[in-house]
C-alpha positions as CSV (number, residue, x, y, z in Angstrom):
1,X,0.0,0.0,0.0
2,X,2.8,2.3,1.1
3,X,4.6,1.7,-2.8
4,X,1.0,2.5,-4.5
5,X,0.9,5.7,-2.0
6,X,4.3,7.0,-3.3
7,X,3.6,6.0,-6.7
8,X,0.4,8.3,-7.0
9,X,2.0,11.0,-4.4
10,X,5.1,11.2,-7.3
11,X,3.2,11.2,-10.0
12,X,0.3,13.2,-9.1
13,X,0.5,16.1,-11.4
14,X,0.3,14.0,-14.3
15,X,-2.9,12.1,-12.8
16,X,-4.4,15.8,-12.6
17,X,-3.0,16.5,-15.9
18,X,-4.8,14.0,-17.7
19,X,-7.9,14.8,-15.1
20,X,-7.8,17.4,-16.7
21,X,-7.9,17.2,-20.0
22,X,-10.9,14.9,-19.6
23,X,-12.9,17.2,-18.0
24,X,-12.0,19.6,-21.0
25,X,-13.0,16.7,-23.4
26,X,-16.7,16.3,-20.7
27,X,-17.4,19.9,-21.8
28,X,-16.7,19.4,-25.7
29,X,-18.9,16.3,-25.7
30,X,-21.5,18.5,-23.6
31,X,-21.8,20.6,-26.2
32,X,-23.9,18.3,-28.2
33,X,-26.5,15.8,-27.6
34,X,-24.5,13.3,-30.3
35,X,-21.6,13.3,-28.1
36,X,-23.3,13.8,-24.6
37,X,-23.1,10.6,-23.1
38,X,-19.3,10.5,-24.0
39,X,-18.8,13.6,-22.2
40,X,-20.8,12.1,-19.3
41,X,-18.4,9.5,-19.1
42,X,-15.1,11.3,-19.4
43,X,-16.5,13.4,-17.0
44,X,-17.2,10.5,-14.5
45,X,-13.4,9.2,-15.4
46,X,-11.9,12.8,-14.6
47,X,-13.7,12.7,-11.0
48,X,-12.7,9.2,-9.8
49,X,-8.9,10.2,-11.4
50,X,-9.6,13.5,-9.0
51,X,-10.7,11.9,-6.0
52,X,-8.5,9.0,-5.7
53,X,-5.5,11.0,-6.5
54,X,-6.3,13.5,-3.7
55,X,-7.2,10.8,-1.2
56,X,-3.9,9.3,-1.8
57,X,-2.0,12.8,-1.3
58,X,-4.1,13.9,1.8
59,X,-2.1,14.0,5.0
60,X,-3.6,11.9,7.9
61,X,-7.3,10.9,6.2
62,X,-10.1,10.2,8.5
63,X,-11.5,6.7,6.4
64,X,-14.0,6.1,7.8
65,X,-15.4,9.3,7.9
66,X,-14.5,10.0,4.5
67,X,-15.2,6.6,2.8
68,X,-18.7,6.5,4.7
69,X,-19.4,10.3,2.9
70,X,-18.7,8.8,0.2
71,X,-21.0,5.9,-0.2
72,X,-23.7,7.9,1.6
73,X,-23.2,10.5,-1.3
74,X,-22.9,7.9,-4.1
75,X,-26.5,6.2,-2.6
76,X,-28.5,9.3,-2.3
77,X,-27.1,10.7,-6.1
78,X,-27.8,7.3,-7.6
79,X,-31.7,7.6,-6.2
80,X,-32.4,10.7,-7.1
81,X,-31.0,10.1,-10.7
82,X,-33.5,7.1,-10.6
83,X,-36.7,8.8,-9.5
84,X,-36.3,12.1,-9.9
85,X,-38.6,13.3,-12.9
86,X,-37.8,15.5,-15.6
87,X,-40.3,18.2,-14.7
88,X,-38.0,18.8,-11.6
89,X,-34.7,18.4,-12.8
90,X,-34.3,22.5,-12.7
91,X,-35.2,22.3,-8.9
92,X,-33.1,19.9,-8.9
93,X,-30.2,21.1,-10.4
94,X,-30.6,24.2,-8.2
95,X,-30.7,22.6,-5.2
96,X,-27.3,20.6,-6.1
97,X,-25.3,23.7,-6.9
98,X,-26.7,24.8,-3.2
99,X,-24.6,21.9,-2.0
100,X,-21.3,23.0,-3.8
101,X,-21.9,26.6,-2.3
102,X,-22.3,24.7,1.4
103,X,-19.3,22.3,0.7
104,X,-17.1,25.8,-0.3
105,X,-18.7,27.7,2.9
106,X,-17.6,24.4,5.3
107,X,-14.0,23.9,4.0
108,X,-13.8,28.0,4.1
109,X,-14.9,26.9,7.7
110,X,-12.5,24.6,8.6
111,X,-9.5,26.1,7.3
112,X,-10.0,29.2,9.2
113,X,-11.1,27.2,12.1
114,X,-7.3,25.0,11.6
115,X,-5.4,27.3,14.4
116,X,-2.3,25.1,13.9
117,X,-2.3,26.5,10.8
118,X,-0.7,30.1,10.1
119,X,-3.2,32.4,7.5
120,X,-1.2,34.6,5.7
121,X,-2.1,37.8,3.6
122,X,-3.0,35.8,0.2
123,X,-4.6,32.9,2.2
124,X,-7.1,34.9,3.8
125,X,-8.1,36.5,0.3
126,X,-8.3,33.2,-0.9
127,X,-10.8,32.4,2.1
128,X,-12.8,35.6,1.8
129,X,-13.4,35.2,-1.9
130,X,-14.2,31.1,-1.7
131,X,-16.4,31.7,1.3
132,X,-18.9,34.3,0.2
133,X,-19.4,33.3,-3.1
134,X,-19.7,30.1,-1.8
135,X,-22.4,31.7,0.9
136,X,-23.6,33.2,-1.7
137,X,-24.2,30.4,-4.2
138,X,-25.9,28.5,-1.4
139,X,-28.7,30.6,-0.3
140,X,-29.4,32.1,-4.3
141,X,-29.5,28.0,-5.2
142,X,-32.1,27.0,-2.5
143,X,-34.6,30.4,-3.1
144,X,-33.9,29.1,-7.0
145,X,-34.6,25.5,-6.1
146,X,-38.3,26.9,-4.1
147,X,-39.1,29.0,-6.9
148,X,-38.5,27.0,-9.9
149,X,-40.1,24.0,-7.1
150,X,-43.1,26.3,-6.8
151,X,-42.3,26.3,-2.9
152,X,-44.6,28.4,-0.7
153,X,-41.6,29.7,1.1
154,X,-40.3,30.7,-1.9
155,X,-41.6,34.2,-2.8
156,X,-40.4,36.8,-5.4
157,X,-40.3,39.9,-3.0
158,X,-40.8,43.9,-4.4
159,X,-40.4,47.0,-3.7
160,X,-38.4,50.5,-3.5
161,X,-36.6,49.0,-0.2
162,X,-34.8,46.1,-2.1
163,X,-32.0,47.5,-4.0
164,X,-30.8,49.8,-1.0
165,X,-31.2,46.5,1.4
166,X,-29.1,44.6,-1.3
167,X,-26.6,47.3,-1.3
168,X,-26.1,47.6,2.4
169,X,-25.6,43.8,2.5
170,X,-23.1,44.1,0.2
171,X,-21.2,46.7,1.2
172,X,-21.6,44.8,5.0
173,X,-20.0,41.3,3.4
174,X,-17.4,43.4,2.1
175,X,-16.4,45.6,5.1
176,X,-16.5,42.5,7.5
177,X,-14.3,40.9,4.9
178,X,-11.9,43.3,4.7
179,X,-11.6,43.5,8.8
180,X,-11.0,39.8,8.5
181,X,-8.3,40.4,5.9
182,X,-6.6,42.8,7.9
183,X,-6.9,41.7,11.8
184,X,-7.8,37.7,10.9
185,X,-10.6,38.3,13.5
186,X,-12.6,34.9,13.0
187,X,-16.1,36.8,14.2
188,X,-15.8,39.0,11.5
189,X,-15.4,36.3,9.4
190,X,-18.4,34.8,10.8
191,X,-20.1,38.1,10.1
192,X,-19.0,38.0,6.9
193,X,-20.2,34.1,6.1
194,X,-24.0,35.1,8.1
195,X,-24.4,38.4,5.6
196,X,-23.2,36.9,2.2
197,X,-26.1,34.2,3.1
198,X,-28.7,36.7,3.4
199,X,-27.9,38.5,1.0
200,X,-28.0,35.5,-1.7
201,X,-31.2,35.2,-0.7
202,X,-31.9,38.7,-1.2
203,X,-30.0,38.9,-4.4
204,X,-32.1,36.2,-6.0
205,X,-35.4,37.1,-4.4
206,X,-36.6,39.8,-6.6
207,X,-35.8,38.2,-10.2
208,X,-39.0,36.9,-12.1
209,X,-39.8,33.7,-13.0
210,X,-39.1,34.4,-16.5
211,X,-35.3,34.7,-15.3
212,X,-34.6,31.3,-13.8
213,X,-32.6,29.9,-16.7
214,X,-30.5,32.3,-16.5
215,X,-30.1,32.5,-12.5
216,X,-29.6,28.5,-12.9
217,X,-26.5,29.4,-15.6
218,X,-25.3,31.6,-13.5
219,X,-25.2,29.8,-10.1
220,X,-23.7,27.4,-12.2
221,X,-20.8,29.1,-12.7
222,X,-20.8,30.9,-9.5
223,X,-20.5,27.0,-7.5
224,X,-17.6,26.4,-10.1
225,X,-15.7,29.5,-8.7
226,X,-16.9,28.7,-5.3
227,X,-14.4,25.4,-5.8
228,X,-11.9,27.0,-7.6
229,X,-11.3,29.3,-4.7
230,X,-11.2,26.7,-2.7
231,X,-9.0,25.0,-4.5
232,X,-6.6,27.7,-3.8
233,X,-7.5,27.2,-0.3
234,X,-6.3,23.7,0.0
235,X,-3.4,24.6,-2.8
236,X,-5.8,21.6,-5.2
237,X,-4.9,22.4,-8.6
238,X,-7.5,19.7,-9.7
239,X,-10.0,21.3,-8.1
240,X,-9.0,24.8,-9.5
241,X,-9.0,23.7,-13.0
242,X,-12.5,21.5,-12.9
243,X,-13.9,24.7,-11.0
244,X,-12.5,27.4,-13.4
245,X,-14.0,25.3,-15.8
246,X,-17.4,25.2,-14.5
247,X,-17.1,28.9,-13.7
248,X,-16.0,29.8,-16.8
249,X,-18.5,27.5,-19.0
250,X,-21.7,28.8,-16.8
251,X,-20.5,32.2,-17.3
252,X,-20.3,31.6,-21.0
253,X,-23.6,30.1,-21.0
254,X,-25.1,32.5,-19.3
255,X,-23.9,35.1,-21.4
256,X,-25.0,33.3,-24.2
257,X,-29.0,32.8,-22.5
258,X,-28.8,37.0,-22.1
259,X,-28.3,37.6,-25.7
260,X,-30.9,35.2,-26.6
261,X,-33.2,37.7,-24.8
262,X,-31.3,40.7,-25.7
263,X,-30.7,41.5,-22.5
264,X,-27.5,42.1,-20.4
265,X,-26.6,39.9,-17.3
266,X,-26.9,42.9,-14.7
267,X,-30.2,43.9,-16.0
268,X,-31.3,40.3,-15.8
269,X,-29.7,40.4,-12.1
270,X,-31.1,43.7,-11.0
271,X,-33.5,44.5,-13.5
272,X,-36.2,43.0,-12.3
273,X,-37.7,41.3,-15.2
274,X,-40.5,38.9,-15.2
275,X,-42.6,39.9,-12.4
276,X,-46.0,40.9,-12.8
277,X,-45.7,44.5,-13.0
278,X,-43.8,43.9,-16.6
279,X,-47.0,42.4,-18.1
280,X,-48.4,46.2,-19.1
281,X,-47.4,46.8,-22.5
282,X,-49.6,49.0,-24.7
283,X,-52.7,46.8,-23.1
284,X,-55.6,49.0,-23.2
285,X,-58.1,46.7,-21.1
286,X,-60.0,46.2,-24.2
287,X,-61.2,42.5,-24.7
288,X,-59.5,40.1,-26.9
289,X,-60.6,37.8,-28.9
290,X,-59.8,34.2,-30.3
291,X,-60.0,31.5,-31.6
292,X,-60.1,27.9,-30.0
293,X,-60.6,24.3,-31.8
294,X,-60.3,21.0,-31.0
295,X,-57.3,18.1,-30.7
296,X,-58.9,16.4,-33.5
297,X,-58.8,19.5,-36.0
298,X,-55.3,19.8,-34.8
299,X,-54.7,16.4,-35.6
300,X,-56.5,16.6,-39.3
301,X,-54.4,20.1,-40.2
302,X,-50.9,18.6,-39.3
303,X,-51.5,15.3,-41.0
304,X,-52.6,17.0,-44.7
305,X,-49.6,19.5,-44.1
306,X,-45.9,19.1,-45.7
307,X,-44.1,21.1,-43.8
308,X,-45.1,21.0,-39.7
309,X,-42.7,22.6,-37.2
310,X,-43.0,21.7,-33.3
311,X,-42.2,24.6,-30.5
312,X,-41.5,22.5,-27.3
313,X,-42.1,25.4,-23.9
314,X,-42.6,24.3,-20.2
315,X,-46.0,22.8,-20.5
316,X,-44.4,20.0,-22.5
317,X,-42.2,19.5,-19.5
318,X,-45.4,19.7,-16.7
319,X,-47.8,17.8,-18.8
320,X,-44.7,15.4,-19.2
321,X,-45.6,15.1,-22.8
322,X,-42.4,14.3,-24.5
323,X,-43.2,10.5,-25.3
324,X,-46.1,11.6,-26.7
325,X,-44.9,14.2,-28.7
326,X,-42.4,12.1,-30.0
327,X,-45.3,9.2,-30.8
328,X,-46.8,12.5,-32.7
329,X,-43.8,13.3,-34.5
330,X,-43.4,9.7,-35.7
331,X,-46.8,9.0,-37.1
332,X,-46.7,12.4,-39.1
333,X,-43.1,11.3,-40.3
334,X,-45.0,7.7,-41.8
335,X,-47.3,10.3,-43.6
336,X,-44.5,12.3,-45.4
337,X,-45.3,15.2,-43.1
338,X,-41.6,17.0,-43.0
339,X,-41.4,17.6,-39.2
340,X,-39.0,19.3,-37.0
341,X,-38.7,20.7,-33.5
342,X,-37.7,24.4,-33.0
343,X,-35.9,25.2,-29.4
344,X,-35.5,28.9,-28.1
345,X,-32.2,29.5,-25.9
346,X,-34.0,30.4,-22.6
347,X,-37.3,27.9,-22.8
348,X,-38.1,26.2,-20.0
349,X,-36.9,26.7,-16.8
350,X,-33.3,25.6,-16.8
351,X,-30.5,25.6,-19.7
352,X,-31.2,23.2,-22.7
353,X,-34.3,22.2,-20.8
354,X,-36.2,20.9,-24.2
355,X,-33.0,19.5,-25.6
356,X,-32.7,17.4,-22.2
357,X,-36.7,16.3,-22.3
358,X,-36.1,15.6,-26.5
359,X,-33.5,13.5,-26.1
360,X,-34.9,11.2,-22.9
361,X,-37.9,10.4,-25.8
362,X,-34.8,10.1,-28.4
363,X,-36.3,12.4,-30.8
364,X,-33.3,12.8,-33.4
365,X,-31.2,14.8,-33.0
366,X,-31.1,16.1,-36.9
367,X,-34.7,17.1,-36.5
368,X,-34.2,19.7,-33.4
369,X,-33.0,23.0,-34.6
370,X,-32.0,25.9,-32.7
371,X,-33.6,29.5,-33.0
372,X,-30.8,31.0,-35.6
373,X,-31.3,27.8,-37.8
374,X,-35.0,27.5,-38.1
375,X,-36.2,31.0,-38.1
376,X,-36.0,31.6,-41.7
377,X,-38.2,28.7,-42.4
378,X,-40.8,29.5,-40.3
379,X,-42.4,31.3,-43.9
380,X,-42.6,28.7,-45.4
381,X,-44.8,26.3,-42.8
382,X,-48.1,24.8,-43.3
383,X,-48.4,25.3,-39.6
384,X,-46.8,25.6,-36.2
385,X,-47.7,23.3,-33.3
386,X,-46.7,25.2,-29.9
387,X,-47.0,23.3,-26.7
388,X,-47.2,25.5,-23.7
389,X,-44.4,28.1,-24.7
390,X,-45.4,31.8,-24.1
391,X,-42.7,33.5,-24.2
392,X,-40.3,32.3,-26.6
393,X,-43.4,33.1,-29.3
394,X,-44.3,36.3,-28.8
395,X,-44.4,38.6,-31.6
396,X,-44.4,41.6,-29.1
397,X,-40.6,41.1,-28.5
398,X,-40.2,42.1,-32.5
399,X,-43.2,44.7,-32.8
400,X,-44.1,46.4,-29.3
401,X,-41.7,48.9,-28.4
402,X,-43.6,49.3,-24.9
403,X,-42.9,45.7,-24.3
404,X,-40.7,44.3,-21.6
405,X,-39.4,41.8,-24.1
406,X,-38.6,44.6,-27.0
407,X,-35.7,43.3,-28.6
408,X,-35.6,39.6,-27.4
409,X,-34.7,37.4,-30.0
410,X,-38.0,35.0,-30.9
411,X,-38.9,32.1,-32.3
412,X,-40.9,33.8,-35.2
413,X,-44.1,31.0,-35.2
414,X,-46.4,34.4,-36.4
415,X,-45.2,34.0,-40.2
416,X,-46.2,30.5,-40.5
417,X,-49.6,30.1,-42.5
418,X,-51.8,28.0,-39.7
419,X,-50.6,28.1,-35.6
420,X,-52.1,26.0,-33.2
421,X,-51.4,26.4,-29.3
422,X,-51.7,24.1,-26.9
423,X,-52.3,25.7,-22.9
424,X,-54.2,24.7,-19.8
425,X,-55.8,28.5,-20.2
426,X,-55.1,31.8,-21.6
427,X,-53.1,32.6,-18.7
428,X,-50.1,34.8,-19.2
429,X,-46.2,32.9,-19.5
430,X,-44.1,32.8,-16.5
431,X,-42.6,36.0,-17.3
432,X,-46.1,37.3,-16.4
433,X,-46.6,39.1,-20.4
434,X,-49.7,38.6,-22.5
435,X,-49.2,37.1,-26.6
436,X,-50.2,39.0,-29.3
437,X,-49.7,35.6,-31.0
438,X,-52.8,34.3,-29.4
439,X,-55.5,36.5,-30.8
440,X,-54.3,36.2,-34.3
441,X,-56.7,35.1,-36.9
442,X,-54.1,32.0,-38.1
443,X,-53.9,31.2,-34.4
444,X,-56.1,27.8,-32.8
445,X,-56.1,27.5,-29.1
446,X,-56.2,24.2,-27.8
447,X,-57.0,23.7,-24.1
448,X,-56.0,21.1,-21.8
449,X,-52.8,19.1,-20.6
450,X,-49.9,18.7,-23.6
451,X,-49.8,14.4,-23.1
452,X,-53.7,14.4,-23.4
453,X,-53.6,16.8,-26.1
454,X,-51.2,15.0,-27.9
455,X,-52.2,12.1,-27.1
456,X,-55.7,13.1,-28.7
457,X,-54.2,14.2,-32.0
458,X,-52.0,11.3,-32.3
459,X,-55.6,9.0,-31.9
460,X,-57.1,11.3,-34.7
461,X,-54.6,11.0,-37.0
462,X,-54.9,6.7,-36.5
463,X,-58.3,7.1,-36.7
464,X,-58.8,9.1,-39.7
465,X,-57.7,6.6,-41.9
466,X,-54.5,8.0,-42.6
């Protein structure tokens, strides 16, 4: 055991090194769904290269305490893969960044806690910056986790009093930091770790619904420079690459979901976007009017159409309707029907949320196009089936200058000849704005749940003799 120990312990930078370049290679096969489950598993490689390099290198290991995390860990991640349904997998994904934001906070913890252990000038930089955005990335990831969970407790919160509140929490975290820095005064530190956790909360309190993909990104990238900085903590330089790579991919991302909705990240962050109050427009009161038919004249227009395009939103993902969808998409395939699926950057409630639901009913991949490659085509369709997207649709975003959304890069369903829609009411979108889309005379409304609505169409189309 001692010869394996000095083996790894002499050779552990090039362990890291090809770590390393594994999790590089997880993030380029990440990048599409052809390649995603080799990414998965260079990224599963990279980790157990990680983690039993490290173990080897640690001084004095607790085993038993470590080894029984471990399983513990390995048992409650392998459950909630198994039962956890897609509809939650935002929550879900929130709520597991929390726990890289708590992991930072504790090491931050016990490292400042270590009084055998001298904290010098960088160190304590390193533990201020590692502890409150790991602070930080905890309490912002559980108020995510409620919100996107629906959670009673979980409540966007208004007002003129919330952007000086935020500021003085800020500028609190900082100064307690900074007496920390200077006099290595563990209650301020404390005070420092007790304010950055309120004031994630309050950070993330006040964005809108209609923001969560983007606040998912983000915290993202925020747990990866949570590790990172601790990395620098411990003096890990596997964990400072695999977090600069999170941070920096999340932050990419991120970027990415705010041009999609030509918006920038501070005004997604502080703007405010997606509450109620943003649903005014140009409204007038006056009453609207429109159309609504039935899943069986859905079913008959799609299967006498050549040229159908599907736009996947949330309501897919609650009525859990991707197996049916696909069922739907195969059936108009056998009639020559030229189908494909059409995916806007930000729908849904986390990053490449329709992508994620597409792929678990293995709808091909060459058949889901992204916003930039199917919007020119959109002309040129016999009709547009949208299944509980709002958003993502609206024509206000190209034609309302009052509009909240003014700007926002759409999936431009309005120019196809015939568009059905498929909601449980005419309720507005998450980000609380009505759709002109709605009321227009090529427009059907279909009401109920997606999988019965589908379902429905797909029994119409077998049962009209096609």
């Amino acid at each position: 055991m001692s010869d394996l120990t000095q083996f790894i312990a002499t050779n552990a930078d090039w362990f890291y090194l090809v770590g390393a370049i594994l999790f590089v290679l997880t993030l380029r096969g990440l990048s599409s769904p052809k390649t995603a489950i080799r990414g998965n598993r260079f990224g599963m490689a990279a980790m157990a290269i990680a983690v039993i390099t490290t173990f080897f290198l640690a001084e004095g290991p607790v085993l038993w305490l470590i080894i029984g995390a471990m399983i513990l860990g390995a048992i409650v991640g392998m459950w909630k893969a198994k039962t956890v349904a897609m509809t939650q997998m935002p929550e879900t994904v929130a709520l597991m960044h929390s726990f890289v934001g708590l992991a930072a906070v504790a090491i931050a913890l016990a490292t400042v806690l270590h009084t055998e252990q001298a904290h010098g000038a960088v160190a304590r930089v390193e533990l201020f910056i590692g502890c409150f955005i790991g602070a930080i990335t905890f309490s912002a990831s559980v108020f995510a986790f409620g919100k996107l969970a629906a959670k009673s407790w979980a409540k966007t919160i208004t007002g003129g009093w919330v952007k000086p509140v935020q500021a003085l929490l800020f500028i609190a975290m900082i100064g307690f930091g900074g007496v920390y820095f200077v006099t290595d005064s563990l209650p301020a530190f404390y005070a420092m770790t007790v304010i950055a956790v309120i004031f994630g909360w309050m950070w993330i309190a006040p964005i809108g619904g209609g923001d969560m993909p983007v606040v998912v990104s983000l915290l993202n990238s925020f747990s990866g420079w949570a590790a990172a900085g601790i990395g620098f903590t411990l003096g890990n330089s596997m964990l400072i690459i695999a977090g600069s790579l999170v941070g920096s991919s999340g932050a990419i991302l991120s970027y990415i979901m705010c041009k999609a909705m030509n918006r920038s990240l501070l005004n997604v962050l502080f703007g405010g976007m997606g509450t109620s109050a943003a649903a005014a427009g140009d409204d007038d009161g006056a009453p609207k009017t429109y159309k609504s038919g039935s899943a069986e004249d859905a079913g008959f227009l799609m299967s006498n159409a050549s040229n159908v395009v599907i736009v996947p939103g949330y309501g897919m993902a609650q009525g859990r309707a991707q197996n049916a969808v696909k069922e739907l998409y195969e059936l108009l395939k056998d009639e020559g029907v030229n189908v494909r699926f059409a995916i806007h950057p930000v729908a849904g409630r986390m990053p490449g949320h329709m992508n994620v639901l597409l792929a678990e009913a293995d709808v091909p991949y060459d058949d889901i196009l992204e916003m930039d490659e199917i919007n020119s085509d959109f002309a040129s369709t016999d009709v547009v089936l949208v299944i509980g997207a709002n958003d993502v649709v609206n024509p206000s975003a190209k034609d309302d200058p009052t509009s909240p959304i003014f700007g926002m890069p759409i999936l431009e369903a309005n120019k196809a000849q015939t568009v059905m829609v498929i909601k449980r009411s005419m309720s507005t979108g998450y980000a609380g704005l009505d759709n002109s889309l709605f009321y227009m005379d090529k427009t059907m409304m279909i009401f109920g749940d997606a999988k019965k609505m589908v379902e429905e169409m797909v029994r119409s189309i077998n049962g009209g003799g096609h």
